[in-house]
C-alpha positions as a Markdown table, in Angstrom:
| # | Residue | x | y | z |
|---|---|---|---|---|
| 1 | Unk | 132.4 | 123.2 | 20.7 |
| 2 | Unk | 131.0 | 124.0 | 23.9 |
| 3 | Unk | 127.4 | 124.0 | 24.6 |
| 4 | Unk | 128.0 | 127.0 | 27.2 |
| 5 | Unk | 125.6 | 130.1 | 26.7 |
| 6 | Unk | 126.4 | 133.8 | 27.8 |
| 7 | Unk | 124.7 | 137.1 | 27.7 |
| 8 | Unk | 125.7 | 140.5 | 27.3 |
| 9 | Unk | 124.9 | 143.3 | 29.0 |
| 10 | Unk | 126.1 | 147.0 | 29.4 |
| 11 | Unk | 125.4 | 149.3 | 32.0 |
| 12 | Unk | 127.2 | 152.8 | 30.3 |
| 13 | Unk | 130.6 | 152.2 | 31.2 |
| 14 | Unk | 133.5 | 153.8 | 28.9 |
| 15 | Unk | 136.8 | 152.6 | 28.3 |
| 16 | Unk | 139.6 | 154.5 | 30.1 |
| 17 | Unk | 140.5 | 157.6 | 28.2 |
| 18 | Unk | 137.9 | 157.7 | 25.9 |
| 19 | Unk | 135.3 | 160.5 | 25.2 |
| 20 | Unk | 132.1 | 159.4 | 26.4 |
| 21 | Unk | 130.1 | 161.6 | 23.7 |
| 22 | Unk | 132.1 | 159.7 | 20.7 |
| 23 | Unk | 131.4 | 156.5 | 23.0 |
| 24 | Unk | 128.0 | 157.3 | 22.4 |
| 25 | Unk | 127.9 | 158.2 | 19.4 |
| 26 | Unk | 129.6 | 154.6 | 18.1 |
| 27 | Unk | 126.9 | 152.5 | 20.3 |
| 28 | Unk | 124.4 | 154.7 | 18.6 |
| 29 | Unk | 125.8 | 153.9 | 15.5 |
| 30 | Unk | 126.1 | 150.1 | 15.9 |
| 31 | Unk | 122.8 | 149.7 | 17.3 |
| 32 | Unk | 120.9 | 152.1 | 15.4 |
| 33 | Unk | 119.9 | 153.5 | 18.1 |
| 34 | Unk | 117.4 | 156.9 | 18.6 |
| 35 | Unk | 118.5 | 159.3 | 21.5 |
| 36 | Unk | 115.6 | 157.9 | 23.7 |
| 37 | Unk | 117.3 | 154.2 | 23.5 |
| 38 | Unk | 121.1 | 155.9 | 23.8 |
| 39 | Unk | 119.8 | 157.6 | 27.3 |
| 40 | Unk | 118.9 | 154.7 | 28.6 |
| 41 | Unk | 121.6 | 152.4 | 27.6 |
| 42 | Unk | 124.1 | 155.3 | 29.5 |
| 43 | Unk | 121.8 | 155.6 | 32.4 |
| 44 | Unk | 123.7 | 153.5 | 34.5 |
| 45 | Unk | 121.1 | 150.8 | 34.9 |
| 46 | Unk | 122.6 | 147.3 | 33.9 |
| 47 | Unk | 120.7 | 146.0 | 30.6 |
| 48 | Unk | 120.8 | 142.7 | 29.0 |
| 49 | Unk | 121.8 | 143.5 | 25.8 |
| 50 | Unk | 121.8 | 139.7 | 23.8 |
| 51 | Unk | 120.9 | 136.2 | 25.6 |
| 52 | Unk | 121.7 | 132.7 | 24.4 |
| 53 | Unk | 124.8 | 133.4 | 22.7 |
| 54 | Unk | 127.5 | 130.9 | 22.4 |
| 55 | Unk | 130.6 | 131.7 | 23.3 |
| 56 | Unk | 132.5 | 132.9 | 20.3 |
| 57 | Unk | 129.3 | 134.8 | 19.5 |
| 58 | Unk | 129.8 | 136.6 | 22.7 |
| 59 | Unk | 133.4 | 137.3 | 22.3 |
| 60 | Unk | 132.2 | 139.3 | 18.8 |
| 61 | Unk | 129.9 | 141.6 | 20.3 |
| 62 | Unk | 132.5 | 141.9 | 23.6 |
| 63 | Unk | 134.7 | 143.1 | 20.9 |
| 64 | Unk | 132.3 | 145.5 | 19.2 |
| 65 | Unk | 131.7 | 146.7 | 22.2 |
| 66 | Unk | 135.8 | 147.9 | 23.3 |
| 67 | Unk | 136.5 | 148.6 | 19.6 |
| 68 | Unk | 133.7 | 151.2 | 20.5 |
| 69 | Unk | 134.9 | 152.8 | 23.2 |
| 70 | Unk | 132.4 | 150.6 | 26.0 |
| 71 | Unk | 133.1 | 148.3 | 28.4 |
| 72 | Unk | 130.0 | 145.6 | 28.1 |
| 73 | Unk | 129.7 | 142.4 | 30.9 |
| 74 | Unk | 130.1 | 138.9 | 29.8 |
| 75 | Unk | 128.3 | 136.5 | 31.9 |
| 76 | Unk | 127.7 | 132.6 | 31.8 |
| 77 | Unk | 124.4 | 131.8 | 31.7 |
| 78 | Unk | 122.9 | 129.9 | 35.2 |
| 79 | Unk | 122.8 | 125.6 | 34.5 |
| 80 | Unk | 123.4 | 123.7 | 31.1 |
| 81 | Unk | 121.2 | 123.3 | 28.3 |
| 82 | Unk | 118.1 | 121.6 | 29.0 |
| 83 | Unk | 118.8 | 117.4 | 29.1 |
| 84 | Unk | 122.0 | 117.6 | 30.4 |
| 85 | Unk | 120.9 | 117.0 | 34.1 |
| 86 | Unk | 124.4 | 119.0 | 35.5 |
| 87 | Unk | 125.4 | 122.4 | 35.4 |
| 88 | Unk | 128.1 | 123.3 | 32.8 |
| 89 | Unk | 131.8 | 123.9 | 34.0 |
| 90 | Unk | 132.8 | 127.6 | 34.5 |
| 91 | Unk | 135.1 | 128.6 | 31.8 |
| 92 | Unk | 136.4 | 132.3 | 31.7 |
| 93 | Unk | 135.1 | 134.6 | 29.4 |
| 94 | Unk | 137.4 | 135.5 | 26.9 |
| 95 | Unk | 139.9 | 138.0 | 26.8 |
| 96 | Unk | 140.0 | 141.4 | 25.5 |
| 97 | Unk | 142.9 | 142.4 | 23.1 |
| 98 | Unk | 143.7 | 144.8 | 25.3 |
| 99 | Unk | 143.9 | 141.9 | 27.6 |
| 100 | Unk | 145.8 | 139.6 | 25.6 |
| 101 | Unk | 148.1 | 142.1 | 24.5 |
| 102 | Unk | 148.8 | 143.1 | 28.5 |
| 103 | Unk | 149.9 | 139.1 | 28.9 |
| 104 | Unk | 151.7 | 139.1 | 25.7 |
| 105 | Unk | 154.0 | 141.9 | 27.0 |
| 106 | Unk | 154.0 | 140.5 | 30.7 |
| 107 | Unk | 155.2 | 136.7 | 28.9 |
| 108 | Unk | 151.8 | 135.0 | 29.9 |
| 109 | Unk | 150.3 | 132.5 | 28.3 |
| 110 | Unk | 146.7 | 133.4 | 26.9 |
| 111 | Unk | 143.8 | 130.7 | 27.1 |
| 112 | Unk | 140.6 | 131.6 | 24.6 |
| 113 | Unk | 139.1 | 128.2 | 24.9 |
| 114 | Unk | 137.1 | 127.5 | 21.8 |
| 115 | Unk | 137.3 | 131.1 | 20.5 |
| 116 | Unk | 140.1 | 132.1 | 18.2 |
| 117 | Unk | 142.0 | 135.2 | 19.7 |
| 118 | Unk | 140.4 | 138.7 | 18.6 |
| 119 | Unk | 142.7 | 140.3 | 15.8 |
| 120 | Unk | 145.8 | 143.1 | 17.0 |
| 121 | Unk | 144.3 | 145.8 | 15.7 |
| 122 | Unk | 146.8 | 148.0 | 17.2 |
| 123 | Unk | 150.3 | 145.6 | 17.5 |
| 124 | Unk | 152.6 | 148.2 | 18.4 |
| 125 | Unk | 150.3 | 150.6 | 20.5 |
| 126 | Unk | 150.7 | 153.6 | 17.8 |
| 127 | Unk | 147.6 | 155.1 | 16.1 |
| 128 | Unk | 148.0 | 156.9 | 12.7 |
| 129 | Unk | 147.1 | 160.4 | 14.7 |
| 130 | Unk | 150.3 | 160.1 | 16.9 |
| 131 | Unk | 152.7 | 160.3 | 14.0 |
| 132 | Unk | 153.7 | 163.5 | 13.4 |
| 133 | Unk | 155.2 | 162.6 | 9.9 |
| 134 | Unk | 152.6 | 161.2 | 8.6 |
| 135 | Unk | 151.5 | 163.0 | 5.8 |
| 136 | Unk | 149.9 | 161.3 | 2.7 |
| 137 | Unk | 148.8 | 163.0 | -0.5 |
| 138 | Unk | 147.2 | 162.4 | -4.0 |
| 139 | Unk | 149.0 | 162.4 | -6.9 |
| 140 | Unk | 147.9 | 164.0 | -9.7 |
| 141 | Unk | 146.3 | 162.5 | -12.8 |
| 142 | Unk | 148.6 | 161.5 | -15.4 |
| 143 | Unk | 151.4 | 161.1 | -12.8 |
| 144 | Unk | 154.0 | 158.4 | -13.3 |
| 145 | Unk | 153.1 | 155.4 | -10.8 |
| 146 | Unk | 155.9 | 153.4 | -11.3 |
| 147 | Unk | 159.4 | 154.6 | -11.5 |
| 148 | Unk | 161.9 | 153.0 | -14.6 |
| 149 | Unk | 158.9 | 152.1 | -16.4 |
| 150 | Unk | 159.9 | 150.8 | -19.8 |
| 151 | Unk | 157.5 | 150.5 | -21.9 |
| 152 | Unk | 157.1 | 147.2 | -24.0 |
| 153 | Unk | 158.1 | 146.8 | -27.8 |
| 154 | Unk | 154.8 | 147.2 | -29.6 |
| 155 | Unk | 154.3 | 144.4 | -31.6 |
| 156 | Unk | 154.4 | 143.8 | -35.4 |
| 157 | Unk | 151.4 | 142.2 | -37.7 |
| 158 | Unk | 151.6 | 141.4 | -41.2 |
| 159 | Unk | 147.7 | 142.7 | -42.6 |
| 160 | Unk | 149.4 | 143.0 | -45.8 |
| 161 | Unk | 147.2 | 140.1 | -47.2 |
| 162 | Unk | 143.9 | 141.0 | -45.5 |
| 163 | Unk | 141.4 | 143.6 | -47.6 |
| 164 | Unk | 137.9 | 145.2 | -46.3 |
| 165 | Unk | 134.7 | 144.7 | -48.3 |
| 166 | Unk | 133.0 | 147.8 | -50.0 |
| 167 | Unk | 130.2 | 150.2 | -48.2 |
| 168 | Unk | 127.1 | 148.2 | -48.3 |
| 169 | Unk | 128.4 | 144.8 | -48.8 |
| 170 | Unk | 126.7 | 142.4 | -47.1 |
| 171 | Unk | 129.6 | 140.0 | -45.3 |
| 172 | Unk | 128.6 | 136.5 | -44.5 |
| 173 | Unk | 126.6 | 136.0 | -47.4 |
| 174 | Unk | 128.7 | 133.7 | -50.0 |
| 175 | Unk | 127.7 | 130.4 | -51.4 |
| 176 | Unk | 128.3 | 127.5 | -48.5 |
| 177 | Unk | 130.8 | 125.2 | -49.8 |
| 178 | Unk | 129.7 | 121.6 | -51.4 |
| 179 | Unk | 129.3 | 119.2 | -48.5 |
| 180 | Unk | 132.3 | 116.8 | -48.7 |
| 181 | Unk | 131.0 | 113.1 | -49.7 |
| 182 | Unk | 129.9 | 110.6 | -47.4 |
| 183 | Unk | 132.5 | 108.1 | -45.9 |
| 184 | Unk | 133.2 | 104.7 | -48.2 |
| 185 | Unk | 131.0 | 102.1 | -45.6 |
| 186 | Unk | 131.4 | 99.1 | -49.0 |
| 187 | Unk | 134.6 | 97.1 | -46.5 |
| 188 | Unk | 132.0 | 97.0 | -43.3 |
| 189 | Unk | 129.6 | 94.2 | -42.7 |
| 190 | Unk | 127.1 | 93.6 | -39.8 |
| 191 | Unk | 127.6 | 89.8 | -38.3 |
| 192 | Unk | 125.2 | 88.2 | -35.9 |
């Protein structure tokens, strides 16, 4: 693992082609934030969102951040952990799925380091409101779920030889059986 850190910051930008109120809304949303906090995370200004993150930390929030709509910086972090004496070597952040995806069609090879590659969320670039046909309902209760059921043979028991106790009986309360005799010990003998 590397010993890289990285911060995040976000300065308002939105994704291309998304609404910048829903934008908002979502950061809002995944930072709890009050309007006061959401004005000045949009104001333009660049703010430093998380330091001292490791790198696949960073590529979770990056990934918050365009699931939501946002376009947030991910920058290295100036000189190496303290004791190392030498700066750290540069390594690219990594890449967005929108990024990876873009290679993937183009036949390029995609390097994430240390960082497993973030998850297709949308493989085939169609979302479920671009389908016309898509149309999904509830069926109601008692429906058949399964078509050819069959239903299994319901099976047989013999109780012919069982009987139930009269009201008010109290069950469990027979005599306990004789305790069998103890084990014939006369053969054994203790030697020194």
């Amino acid at each position: 693992m590397s010993d890289q850190l990285f911060e995040i910051a976000f300065s308002g930008k939105v994704s291309e082609g998304a609404d910048p109120a829903e934008v908002k809304a979502r950061i809002g949303k995944m930072f709890n934030a009050d309007e006061a906090k959401l004005a000045q995370l949009f104001s333009g200004k660049r703010i430093v969102i998380k330091k001292n993150l490791d790198q696949a930390t960073a590529a979770k929030y990056q990934t918050a951040f365009e699931r939501a709509g946002a376009r947030c910086e991910v920058k290295q972090m100036g000189g190496a952990p303290a004791g190392k004496g030498q700066a750290a070597a540069a390594k690219p952040a990594p890449q967005t799925a929108a990024q990876h995806a873009a290679a993937s069609n183009a036949g390029e090879s995609v390097d994430y380091g240390d960082v497993p590659p973030p998850p297709q969320t949308d493989p085939l670039g169609i979302t479920g409101d671009e389908i016309e046909d898509l149309s999904v309902s509830v069926a109601p209760v008692g429906s058949a779920m399964q078509d050819n059921y069959v239903a299994p043979d319901e099976p047989e028991f013999d109780l012919s030889g069982l009987d139930v106790a009269p009201v008010g009986t109290t069950i469990g309360s027979g005599k306990k059986a004789p305790d069998p005799p103890p084990p014939d010990t006369s053969g054994l003998a203790l030697e020194d």
